[in-house]
C-alpha positions as CSV (number, residue, x, y, z in Angstrom):
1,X,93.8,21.5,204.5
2,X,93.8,21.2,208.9
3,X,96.7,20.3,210.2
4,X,95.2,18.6,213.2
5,X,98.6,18.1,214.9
6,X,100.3,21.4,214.3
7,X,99.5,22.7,217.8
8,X,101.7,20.4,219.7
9,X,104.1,19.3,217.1
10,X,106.5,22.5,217.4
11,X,107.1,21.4,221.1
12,X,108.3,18.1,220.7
13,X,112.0,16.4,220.0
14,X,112.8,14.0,217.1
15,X,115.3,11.5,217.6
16,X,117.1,10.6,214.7
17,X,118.7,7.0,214.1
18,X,120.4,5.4,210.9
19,X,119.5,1.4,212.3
20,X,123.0,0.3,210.4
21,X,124.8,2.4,212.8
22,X,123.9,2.8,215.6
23,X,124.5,-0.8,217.5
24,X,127.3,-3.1,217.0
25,X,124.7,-5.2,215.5
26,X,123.0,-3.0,213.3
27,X,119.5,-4.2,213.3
28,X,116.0,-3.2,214.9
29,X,116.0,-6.2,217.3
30,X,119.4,-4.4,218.9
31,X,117.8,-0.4,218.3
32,X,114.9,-1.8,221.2
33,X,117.5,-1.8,223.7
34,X,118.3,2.1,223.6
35,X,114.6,3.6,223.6
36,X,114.6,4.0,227.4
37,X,118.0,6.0,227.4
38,X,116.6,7.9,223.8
39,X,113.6,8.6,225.9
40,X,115.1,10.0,228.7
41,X,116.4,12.6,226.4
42,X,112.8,14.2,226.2
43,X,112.7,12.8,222.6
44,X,108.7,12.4,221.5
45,X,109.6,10.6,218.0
46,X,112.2,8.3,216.4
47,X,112.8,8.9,213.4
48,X,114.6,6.3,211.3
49,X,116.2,6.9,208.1
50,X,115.3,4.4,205.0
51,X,114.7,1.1,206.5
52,X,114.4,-0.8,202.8
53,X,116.8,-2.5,200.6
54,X,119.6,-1.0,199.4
55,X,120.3,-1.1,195.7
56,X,123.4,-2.9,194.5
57,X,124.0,-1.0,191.1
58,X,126.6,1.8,190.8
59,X,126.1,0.7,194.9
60,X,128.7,3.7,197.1
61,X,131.0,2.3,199.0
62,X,130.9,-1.3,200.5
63,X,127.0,-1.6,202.3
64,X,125.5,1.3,199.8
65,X,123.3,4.6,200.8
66,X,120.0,4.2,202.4
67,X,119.0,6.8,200.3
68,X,119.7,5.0,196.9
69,X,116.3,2.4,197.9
70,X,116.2,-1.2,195.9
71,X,112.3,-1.6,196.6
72,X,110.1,0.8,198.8
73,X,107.7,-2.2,199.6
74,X,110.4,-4.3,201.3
75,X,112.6,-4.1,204.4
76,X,116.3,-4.4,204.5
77,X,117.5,-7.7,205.7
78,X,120.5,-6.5,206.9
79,X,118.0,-4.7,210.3
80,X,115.8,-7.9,210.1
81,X,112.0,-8.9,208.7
82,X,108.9,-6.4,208.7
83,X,107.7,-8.7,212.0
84,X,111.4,-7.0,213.5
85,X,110.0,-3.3,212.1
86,X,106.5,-3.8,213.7
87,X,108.0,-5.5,217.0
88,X,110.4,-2.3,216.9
89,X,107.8,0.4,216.5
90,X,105.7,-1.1,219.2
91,X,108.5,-1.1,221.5
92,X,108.9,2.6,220.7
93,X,105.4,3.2,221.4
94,X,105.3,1.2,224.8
95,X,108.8,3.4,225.3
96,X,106.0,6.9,225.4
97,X,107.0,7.7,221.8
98,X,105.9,7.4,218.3
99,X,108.1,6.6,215.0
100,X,108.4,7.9,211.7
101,X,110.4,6.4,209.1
102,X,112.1,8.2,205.9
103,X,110.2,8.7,202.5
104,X,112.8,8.9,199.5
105,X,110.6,9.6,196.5
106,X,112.3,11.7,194.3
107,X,114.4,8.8,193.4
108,X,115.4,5.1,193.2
109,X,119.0,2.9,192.9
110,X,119.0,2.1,189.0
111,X,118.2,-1.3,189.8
112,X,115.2,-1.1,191.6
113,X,111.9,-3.1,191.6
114,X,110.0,-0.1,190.2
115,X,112.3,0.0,187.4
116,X,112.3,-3.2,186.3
117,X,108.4,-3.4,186.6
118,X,107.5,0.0,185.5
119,X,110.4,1.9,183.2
120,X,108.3,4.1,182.4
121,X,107.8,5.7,185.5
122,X,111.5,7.4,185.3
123,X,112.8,10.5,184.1
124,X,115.2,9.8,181.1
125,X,117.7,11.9,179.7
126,X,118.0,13.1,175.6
127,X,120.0,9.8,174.8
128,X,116.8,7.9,176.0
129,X,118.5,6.2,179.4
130,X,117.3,6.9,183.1
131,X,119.2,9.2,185.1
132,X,119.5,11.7,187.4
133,X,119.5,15.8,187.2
134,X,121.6,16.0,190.4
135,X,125.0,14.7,188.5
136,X,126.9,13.8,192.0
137,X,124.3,11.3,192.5
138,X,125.7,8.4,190.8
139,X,123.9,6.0,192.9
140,X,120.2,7.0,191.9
141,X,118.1,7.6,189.1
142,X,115.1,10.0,189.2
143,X,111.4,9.3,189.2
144,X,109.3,11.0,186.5
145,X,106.2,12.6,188.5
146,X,104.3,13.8,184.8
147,X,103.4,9.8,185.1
148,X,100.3,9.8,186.8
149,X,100.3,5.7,187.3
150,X,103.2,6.3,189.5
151,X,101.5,8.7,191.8
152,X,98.9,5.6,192.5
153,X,101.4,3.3,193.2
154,X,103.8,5.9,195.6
155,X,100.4,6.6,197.5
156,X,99.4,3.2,197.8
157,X,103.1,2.0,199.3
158,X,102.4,5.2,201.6
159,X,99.3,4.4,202.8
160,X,100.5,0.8,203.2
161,X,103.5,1.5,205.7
162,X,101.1,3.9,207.4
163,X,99.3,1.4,209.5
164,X,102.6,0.4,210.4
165,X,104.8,3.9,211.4
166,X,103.1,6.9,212.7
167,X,104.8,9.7,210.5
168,X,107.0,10.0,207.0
169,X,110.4,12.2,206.7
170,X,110.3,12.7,203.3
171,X,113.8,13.2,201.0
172,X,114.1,16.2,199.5
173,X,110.3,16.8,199.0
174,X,111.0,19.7,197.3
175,X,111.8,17.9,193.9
176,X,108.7,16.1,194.4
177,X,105.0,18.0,193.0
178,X,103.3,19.9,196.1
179,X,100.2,18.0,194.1
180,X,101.3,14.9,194.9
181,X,102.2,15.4,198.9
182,X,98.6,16.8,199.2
183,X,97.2,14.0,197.8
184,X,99.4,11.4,199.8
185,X,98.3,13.4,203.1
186,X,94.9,13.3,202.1
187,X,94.8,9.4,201.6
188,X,97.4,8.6,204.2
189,X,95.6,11.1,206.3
190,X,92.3,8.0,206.4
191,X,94.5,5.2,206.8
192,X,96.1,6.9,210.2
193,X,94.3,9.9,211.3
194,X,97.1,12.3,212.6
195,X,99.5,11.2,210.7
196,X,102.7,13.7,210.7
197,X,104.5,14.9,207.8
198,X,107.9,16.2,208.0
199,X,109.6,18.0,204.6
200,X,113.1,17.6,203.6
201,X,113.3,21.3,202.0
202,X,116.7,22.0,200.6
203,X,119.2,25.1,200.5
204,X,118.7,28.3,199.2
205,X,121.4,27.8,196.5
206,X,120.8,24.6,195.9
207,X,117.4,25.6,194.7
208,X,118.3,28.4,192.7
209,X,120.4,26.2,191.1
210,X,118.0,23.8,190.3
211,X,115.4,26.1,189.3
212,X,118.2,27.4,187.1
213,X,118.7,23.8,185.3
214,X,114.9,24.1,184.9
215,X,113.9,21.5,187.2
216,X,111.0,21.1,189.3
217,X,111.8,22.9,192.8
218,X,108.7,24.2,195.1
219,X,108.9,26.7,197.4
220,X,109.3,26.3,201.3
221,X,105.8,27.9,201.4
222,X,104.1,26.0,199.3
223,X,105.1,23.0,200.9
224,X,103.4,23.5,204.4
225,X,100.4,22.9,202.4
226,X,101.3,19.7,203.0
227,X,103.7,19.2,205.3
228,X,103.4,20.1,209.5
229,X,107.3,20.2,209.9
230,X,110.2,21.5,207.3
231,X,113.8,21.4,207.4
232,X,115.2,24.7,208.0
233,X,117.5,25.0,205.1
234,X,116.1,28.4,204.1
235,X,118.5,29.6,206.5
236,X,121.4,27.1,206.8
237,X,123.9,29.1,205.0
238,X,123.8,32.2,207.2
239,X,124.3,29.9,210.3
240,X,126.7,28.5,208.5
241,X,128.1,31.8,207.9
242,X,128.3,33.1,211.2
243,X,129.9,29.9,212.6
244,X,132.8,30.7,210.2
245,X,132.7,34.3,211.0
246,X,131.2,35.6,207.9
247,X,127.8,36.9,209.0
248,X,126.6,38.2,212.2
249,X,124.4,36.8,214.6
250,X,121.8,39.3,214.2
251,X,121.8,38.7,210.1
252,X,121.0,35.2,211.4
253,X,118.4,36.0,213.5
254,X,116.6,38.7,211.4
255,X,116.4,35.3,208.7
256,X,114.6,33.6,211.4
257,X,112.5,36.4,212.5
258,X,111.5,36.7,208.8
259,X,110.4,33.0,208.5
260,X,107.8,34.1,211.3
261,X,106.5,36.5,209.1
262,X,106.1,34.4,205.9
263,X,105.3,31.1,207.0
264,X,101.5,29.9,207.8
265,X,100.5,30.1,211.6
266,X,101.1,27.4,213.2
267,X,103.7,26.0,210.8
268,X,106.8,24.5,212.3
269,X,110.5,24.9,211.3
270,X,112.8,22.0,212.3
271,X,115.7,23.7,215.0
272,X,118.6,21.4,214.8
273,X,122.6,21.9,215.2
274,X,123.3,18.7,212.8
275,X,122.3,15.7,210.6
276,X,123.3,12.8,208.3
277,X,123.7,15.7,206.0
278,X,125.2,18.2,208.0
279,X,128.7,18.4,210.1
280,X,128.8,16.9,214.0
281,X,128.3,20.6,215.4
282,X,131.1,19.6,218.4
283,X,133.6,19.5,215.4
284,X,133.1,22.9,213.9
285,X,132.8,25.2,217.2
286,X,135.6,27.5,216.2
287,X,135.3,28.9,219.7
288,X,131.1,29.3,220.0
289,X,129.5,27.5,223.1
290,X,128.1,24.8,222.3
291,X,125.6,24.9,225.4
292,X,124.1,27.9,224.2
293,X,123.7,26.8,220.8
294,X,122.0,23.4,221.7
295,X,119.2,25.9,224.0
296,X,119.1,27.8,220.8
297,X,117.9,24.8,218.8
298,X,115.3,24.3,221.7
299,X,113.7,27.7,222.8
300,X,113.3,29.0,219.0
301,X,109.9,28.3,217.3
302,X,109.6,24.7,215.7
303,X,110.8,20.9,216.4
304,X,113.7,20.2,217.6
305,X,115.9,17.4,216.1
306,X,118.9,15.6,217.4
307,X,121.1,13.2,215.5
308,X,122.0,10.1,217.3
309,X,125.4,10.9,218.9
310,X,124.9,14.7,219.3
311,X,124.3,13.4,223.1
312,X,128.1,12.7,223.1
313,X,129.3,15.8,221.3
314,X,131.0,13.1,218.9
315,X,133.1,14.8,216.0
316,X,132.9,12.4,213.5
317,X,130.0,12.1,210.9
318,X,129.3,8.8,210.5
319,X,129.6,7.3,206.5
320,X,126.3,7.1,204.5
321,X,127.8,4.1,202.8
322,X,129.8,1.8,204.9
323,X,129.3,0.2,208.5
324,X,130.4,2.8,210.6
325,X,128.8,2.6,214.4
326,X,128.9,5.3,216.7
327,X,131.5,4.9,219.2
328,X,129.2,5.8,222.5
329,X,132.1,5.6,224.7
330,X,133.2,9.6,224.1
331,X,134.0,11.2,226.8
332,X,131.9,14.5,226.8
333,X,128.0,13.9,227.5
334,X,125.4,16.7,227.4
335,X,122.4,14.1,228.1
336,X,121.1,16.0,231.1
337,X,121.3,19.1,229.5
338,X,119.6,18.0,226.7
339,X,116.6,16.8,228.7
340,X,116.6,19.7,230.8
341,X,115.7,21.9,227.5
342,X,113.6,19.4,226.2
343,X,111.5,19.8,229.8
344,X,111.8,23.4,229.1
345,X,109.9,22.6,225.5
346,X,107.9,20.2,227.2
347,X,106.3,22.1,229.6
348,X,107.2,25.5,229.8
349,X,107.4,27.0,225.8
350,X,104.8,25.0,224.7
351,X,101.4,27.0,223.5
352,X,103.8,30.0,223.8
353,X,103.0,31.4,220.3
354,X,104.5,34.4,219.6
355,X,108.4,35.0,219.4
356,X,110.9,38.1,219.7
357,X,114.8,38.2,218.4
358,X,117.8,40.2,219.1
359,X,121.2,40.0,219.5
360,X,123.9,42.6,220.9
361,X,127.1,40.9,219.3
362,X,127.4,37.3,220.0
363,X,124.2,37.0,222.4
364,X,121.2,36.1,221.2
365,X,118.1,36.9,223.6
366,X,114.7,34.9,222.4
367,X,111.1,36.1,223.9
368,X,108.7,33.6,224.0
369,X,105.0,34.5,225.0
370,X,101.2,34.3,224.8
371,X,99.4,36.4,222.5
372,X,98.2,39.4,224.1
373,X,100.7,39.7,226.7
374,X,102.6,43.0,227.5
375,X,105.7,41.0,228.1
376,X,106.9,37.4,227.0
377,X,106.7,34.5,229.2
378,X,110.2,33.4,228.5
379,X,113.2,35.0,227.9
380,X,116.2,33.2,227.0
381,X,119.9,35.2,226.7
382,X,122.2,32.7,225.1
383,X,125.8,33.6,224.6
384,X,126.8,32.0,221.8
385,X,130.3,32.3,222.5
386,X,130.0,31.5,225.9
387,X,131.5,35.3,227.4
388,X,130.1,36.7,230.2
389,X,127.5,39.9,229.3
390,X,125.0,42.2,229.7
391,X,121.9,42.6,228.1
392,X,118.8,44.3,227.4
393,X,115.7,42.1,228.0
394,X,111.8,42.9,227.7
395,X,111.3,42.2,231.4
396,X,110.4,44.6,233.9
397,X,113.3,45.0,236.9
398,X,112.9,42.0,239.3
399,X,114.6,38.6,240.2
400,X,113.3,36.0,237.8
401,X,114.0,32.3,238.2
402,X,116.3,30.4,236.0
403,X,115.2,27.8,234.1
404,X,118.7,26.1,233.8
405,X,120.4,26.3,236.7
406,X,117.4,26.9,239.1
407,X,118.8,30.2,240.4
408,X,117.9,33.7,240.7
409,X,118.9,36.7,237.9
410,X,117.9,39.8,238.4
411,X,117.0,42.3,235.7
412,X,117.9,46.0,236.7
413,X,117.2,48.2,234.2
414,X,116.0,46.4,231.4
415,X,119.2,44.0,231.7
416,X,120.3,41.3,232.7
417,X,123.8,39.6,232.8
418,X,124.5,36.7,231.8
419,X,127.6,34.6,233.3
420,X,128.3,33.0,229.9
421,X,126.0,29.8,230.5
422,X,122.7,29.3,229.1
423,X,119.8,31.8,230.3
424,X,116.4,30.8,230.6
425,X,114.3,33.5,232.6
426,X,110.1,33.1,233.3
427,X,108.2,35.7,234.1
428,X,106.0,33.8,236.2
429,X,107.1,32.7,239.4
């Protein structure tokens, strides 16, 4: 199947925003109002998470995850009507950016409008009642994907909210059939023409597991059959690992070198520090730089990602379940940092295809360049802890400008040191 849109979509930013939280008011009237300053961040998408009801049974906490979805044809009153949504998304688009919205089909809330039309459509456990194979997930019950009737109505809700957004996040696509993503794209794919499809993938243990359980779990590779961007969750735990000191930073990197080599041309791996899901990266440094690791999520391979708040370094993961806005008065702000790289992606690493890794200890040093070419275009040293060093780069000896700071390093003998900042060397003058 052509992915039309894989040539440009590894060089863009997503912007993620959970509507109940992220204004005072909590609505999609009140979102319009930040899409210049979410702009200026170099973001090219906004992504927001599920914008339908919320179910009320076995409801967490006091508003209820987005996650755990009442009816997928409806929009939750609490951010306003559909005319809000579609006055929202146009804004976004006059703002010079396009929206996507989240996709959570692997399950409802037990009270759902597909439920109480269609039982039948759910998975149901030996004592005959609906549930769910994930047992922390009290607030959901699983859809049954052997029901072919259900794939017609998920496609047609799809293809319905496609004339509306201009790309689906979709929930732990894994635990949905690869079948039924390639279908959705293909129908989806004549509604809106360029439509962009990003993949919720899951852990590496967390699919073992479930394979283990014997459920349904498809591989990261089969799903870029139908899906341009995928979470990078392959590899979470060894960068979880060598945040906490338990792997090195070359383990890391060899992981990401090795998605390279198995993953289709072209395909793109999200590159992100945090998410709903994941800790605020500023609250689990231990000591690494967090500069460097923000140019890390921009100058390797795929789509970058921010969470709304990473702006602000904020430390506190905002609750899934309650109202809980982000306080945007922190003190620490990396905004122009943040658009600097995402120039950098912009204009500068895009069409740049082919990627080198290394590390020496606690530096990483990425090559980006054209096929063909002796030497990469880019080279970015990144120390990770923030210490000053001095490394060996694939750059023949000369002064090279710096794409951060606007300087002048010089590489003498195949290295270069690095003052402890971020690094962003081209070859070019």
């Amino acid at each position: 199947m052509p992915h039309t849109c894989r040539d440009t979509i590894s060089s863009q930013v997503i912007y993620s925003v959970f509507v109940r939280n992220h204004t005072q008011e909590g609505t999609f009237r009140a979102l319009e109002g930040d899409l210049g300053r979410i702009r200026s961040l170099g973001a090219d998408w906004v992504w927001l998470m599920p914008i339908h009801p919320i179910g009320e049974v076995s409801r967490k906490g006091t508003l209820g995850s987005p996650y755990a979805i009442r009816d997928y044809r409806a929009v939750n009153p609490e951010y306003g009507d559909l005319d809000d949504l579609r006055h929202l998304v146009n804004a976004i688009h006059q703002a010079g950016m396009r929206c996507m919205i989240d996709v959570v089909y692997n399950h409802t809330s037990p009270d759902s409008v597909l439920f109480e039309e269609h039982p039948g459509f759910f998975w149901h456990t030996a004592t005959g009642k609906p549930g769910n194979h994930v047992g922390d997930w009290t607030d959901i019950i699983d859809l049954d994907y052997n029901v072919g009737a259900l794939w017609d109505y998920q496609v047609e809700t799809l293809c319905s909210w496609a004339r509306i957004v201009d790309g689906f996040r979709c929930d732990v696509a894994s635990f949905v059939p690869v079948d039924f993503w390639r279908r959705a794209r293909t129908e989806v794919e004549r509604v809106h023409p360029g439509f962009v499809w990003l993949a919720e993938t899951v852990h590496r243990s967390f699919a073992q597991a479930a394979r283990a359980r014997g459920m349904y779990c498809a591989r990261d590779s089969e799903m870029f059959d139908a899906f341009d961007i995928e979470y990078s969750y392959d590899v979470q735990e060894a960068f979880d690992d060598y945040l906490d000191g338990k792997a090195t930073l070359a383990h890391f990197l060899d992981l990401l070198d090795y998605q390279d080599f198995v993953f289709p041309e072209g395909a793109s791996k999200m590159r992100y520090l945090e998410n709903h899901d994941l800790p605020r990266i500023a609250s689990r440094l231990g000591g690494h730089s967090l500069g460097n690791l923000t140019a890390l999520a921009f100058v390797l391979k795929g789509t970058t990602l921010l969470y709304a708040g990473q702006e602000l370094c904020a430390t506190h993961q905002p609750s899934l379940f309650d109202k809980d806005p982000i306080d945007w008065e922190a003190k620490d702000d990396i905004s122009g940092l943040l658009a600097l790289l995402a120039r950098i992606k912009h204009e500068t690493l895009a069409g740049l295809e082919t990627q080198t890794l290394s590390a020496e200890k606690d530096v990483a040093v990425v090559g980006r360049g054209r096929v063909g070419d002796q030497h990469p275009s880019v080279v970015a040293v990144l120390s990770l802890t923030g210490e000053a060093a001095e490394v060996k780069v694939s750059l023949p000896d000369g002064r090279y400008r710096d794409l951060v700071s606007g300087g002048r390093a010089e590489v003498s003998d195949g290295v270069v040191r690095s003052a402890g900042e971020p690094l962003i060397l081209q070859a070019q003058p």
